[in-house]
C-alpha positions as CSV (number, residue, x, y, z in Angstrom):
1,X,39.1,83.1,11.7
2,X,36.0,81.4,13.4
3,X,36.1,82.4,16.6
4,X,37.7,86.0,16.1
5,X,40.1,85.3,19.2
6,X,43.4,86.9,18.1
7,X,46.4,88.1,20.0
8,X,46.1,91.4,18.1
9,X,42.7,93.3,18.2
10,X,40.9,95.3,15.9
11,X,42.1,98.7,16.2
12,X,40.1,100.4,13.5
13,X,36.8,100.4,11.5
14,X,39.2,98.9,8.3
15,X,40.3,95.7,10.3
16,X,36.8,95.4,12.3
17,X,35.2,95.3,8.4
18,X,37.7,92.6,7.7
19,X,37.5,90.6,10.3
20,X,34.1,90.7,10.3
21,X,33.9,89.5,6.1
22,X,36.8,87.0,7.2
23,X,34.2,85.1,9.8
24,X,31.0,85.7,7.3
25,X,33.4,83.7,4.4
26,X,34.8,81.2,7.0
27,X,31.4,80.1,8.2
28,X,30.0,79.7,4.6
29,X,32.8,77.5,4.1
30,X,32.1,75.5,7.2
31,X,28.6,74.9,6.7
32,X,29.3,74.2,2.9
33,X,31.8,70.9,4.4
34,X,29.9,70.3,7.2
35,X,27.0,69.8,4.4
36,X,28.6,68.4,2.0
37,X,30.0,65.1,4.6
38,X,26.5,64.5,5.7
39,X,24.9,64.7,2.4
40,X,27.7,61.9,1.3
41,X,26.8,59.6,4.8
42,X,23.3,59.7,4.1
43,X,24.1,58.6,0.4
44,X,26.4,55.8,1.0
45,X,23.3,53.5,1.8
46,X,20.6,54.2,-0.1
47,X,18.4,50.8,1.0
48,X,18.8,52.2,4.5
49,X,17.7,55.8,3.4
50,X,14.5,54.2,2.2
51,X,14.0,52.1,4.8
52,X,14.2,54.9,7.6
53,X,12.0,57.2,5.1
54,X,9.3,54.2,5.0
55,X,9.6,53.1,8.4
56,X,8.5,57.2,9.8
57,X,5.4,56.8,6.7
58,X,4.5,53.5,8.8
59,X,4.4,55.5,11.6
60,X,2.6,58.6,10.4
61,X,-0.4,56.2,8.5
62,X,-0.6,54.6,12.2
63,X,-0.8,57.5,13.9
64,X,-2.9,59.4,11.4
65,X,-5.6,56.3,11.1
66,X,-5.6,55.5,14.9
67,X,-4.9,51.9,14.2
68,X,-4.9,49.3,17.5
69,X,-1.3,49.2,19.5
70,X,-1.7,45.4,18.7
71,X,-1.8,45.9,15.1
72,X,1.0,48.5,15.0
73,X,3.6,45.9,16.8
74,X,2.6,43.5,13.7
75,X,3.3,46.3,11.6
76,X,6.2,47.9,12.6
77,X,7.5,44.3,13.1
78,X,6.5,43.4,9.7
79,X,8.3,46.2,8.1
80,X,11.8,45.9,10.6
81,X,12.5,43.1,8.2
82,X,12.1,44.9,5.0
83,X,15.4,46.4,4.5
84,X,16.9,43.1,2.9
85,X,13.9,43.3,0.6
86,X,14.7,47.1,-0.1
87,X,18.1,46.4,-1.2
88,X,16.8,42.9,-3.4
89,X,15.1,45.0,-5.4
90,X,17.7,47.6,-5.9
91,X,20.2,44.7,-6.7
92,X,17.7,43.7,-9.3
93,X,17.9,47.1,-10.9
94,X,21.6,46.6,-11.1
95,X,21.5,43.4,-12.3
96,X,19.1,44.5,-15.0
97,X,21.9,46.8,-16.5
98,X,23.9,44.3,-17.2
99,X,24.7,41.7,-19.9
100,X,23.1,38.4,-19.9
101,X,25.6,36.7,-19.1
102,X,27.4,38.7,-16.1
103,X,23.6,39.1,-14.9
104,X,23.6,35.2,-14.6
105,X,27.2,34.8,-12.9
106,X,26.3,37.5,-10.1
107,X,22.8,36.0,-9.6
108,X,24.4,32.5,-8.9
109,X,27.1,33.7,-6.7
110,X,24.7,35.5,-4.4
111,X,21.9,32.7,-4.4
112,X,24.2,29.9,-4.8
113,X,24.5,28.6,-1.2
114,X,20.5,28.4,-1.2
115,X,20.4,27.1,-4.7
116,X,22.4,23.8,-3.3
117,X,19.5,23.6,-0.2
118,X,17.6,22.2,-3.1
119,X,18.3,18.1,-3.6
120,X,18.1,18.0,-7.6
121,X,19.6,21.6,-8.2
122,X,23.2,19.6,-6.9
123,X,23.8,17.1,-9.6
124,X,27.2,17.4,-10.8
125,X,26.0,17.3,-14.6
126,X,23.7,20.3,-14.6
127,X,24.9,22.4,-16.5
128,X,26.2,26.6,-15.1
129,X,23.9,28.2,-17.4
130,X,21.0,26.3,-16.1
131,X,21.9,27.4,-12.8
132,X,22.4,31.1,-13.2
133,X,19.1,31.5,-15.3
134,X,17.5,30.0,-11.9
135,X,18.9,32.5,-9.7
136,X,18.1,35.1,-12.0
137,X,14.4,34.1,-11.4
138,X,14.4,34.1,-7.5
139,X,12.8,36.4,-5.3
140,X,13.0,37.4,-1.8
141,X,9.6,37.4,0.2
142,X,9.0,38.5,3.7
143,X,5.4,36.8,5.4
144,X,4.2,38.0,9.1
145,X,4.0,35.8,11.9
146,X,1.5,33.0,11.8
147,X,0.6,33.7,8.1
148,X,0.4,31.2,5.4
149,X,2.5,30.4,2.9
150,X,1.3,29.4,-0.8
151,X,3.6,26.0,-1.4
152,X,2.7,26.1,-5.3
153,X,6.8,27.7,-6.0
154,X,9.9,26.5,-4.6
155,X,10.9,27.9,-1.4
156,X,14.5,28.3,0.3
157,X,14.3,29.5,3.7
158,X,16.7,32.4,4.3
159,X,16.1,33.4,8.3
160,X,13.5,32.1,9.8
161,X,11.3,28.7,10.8
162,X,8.2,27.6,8.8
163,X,5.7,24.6,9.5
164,X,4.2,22.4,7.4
165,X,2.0,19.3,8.1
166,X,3.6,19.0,11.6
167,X,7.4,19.4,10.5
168,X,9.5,22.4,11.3
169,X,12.0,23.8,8.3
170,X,14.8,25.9,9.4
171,X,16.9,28.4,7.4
172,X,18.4,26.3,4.5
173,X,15.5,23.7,4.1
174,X,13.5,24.2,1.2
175,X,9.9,23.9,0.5
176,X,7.8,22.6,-2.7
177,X,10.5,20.4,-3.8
178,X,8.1,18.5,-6.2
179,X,7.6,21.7,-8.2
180,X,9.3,20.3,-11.4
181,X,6.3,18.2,-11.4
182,X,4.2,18.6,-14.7
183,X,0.8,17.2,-13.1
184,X,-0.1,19.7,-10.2
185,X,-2.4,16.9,-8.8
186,X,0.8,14.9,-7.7
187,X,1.9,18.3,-6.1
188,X,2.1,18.7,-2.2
189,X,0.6,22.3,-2.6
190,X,-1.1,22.4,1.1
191,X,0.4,25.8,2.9
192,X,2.5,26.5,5.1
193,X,3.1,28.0,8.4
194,X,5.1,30.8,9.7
195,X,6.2,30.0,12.9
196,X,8.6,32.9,14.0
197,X,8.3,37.1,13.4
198,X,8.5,37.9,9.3
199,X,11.0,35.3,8.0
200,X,12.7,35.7,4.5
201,X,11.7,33.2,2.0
202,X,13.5,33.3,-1.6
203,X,11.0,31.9,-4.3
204,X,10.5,30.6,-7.3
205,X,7.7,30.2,-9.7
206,X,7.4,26.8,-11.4
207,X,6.4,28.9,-15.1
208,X,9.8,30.2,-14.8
209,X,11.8,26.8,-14.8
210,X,14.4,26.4,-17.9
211,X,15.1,22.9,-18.5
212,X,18.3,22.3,-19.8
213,X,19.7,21.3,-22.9
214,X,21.2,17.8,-21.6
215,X,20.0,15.4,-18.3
């Protein structure tokens, strides 16, 4: 049916005209499945989708604006470490579908492990509701090497080494611990350091902090 290679030829214009329509339908048909599979892999991640799409733009604008090989290598580096962020904020788009509730309980399952790298987020009497409106309020952040990093929010390391006044944090530790402060002048908000290629910092702004209802 593909290839035409039969035991029996064509022995007349009738069978030739067949054979001929049977190839033309087979090979619609192939290319239809052969389609149809690849159209379903490239779908199946669509963070990754985006990320290859943006990753040839980066390209193109470097190419296009004849920036220095130096600066691409930041770039390109820069943007290798994206893809986590990419699918953050399509999680966040799920999340926002769905009820209050069930939005808290999924946020606290996948930031719980950080939330506990902060000391007074592991007190046995806060209460679960507390906890998931914090990890609704978290947000992933990817900084280049060497650049600095505002300490005014709370900061979990995810990957990744920052420096600050001489000490080195590793992923887990946590920065701008004396956020719940109410006077910013007793605040340690001097920045930070990047110390390694575009860690991941999950964030959290201090106006977002829900106190809850008992100590």
């Amino acid at each position: 049916m593909y290839s035409g290679a039969s035991d029996i030829g064509s022995a007349n214009y009738v069978e030739i005209g067949v054979q001929s329509l049977m190839l033309f339908i087979g090979s619609i048909m192939w290319a239809y499945v052969i389609g149809s599979v690849c159209g379903i892999l490239a779908t199946l991640d669509p963070a990754s989708l985006e990320f290859r799409q943006t990753f040839d733009e980066l390209n193109l604008y470097c190419s296009e604006q004849k920036l220095p090989s130096e600066l691409r290598a930041r770039l390109r580096s820069y943007f290798r470490n994206m893809l986590p962020i990419m699918r953050a904020r399509r999680y966040d788009r799920l999340l926002s579908q769905m009820s209050t509730r069930l939005r808290g309980d999924a946020a606290f399952r996948t930031f719980e492990f950080r939330l506990r790298a902060v000391p007074f987020l592991v007190h046995e009497k806060l209460e679960p509701e507390f906890m998931c409106r914090l990890a609704i309020k978290y947000t992933v952040m990817v900084y280049s090497r060497l650049e600095q990093i505002s300490c005014h929010n709370l900061l979990v390391i995810d990957t990744g080494v920052a420096a600050k006044r001489g000490r080195l944090s590793l992923a887990g530790e946590c920065l701008g611990k004396d956020v719940i402060l109410s006077n910013i002048a007793l605040r340690d908000v001097s920045p930070a350091m990047c110390d390694t290629i575009a860690p991941r910092i999950k964030q959290m702004s201090p106006r977002s902090w829900c106190p809850p209802t008992r100590p």
